[in-house]
N, C-alpha and C positions, 0 to 999 in steps of 0.2 A: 504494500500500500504506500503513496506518494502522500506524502504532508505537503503544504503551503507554507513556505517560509517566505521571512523576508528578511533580506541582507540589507545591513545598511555599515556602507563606508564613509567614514570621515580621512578627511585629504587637505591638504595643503601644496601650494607650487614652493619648489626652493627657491632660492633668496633671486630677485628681479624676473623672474620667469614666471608671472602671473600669466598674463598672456597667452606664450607659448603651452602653458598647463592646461587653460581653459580648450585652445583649438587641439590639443591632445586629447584630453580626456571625452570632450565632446564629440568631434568628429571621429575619432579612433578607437579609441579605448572602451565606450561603451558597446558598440556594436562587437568589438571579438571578443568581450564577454561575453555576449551574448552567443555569437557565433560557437565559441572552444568548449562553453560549457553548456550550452542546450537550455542556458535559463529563459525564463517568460518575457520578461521584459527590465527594461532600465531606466532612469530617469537621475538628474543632476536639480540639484540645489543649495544657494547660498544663503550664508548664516545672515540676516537683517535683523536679528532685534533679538532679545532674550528676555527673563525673567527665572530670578535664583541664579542657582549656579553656572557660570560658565562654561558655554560649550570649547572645549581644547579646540575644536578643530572649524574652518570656517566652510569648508564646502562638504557634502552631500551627496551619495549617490546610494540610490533604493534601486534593491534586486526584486524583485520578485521570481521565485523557484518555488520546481517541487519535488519532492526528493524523497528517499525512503528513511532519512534519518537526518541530525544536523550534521553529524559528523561526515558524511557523505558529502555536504552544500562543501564544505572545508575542503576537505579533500578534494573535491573536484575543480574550487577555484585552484587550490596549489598543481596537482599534476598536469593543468591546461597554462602556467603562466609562461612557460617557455615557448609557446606558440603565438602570443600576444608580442605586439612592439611595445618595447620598452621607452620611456623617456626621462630623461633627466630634470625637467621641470615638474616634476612629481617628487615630494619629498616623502622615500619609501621608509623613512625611520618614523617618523611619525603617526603615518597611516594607521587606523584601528577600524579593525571588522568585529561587526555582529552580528546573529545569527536569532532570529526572533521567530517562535514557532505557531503559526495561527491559533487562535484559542475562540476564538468567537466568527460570526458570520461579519461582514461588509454592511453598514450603515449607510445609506446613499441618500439622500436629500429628494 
């Protein structure tokens, strides 16, 4: 049985590469996620505003998958990363993944 996860990445570009980070990550980077790991879909966004604690990281990117376990979503981003272009306007020390397993239906307006 496949569960509904949802991946979410925080990301930062290295120092002056804001830029070159966004036309990577948007134009490139989401789609061979998509492509290497067979996930649903992708979506980017930036941090504008907050409330409590600070968010570490300022941009955003929501996976949506489905998968027979979390540990499988893991694994399958790691063993497909060598098939993605890499970029240096990604600051890869920072980056932090998570793995959020659906627990309820979709609320829609």
């Amino acid at each position: 049985m496949n569960n509904h996860y949802l991946v979410l990445v925080l990301t930062e570009p290295t120092e002056g590469n804001e830029d070159r980070f966004n036309d990577y990550y948007e134009n490139i980077h989401l789609d061979e996620v998509i492509a290497t790991t067979g996930w649903r879909s992708a979506q980017r966004f930036k941090l504008v505003d907050e409330v409590g604690e600070g968010c570490p990281l300022p941009y955003l990117a929501a996976y949506e998958v489905k998968a027979g376990s979390a540990e499988e979503v893991i694994a399958r981003l790691n063993e497909t990363r060598p098939e993605r272009q890499q970029s240096d306007a990604l600051n890869k020390r920072s980056g932090r993944v998570w793995v959020f397993d659906q627990i309820g239906p979709r609320h829609e307006a």
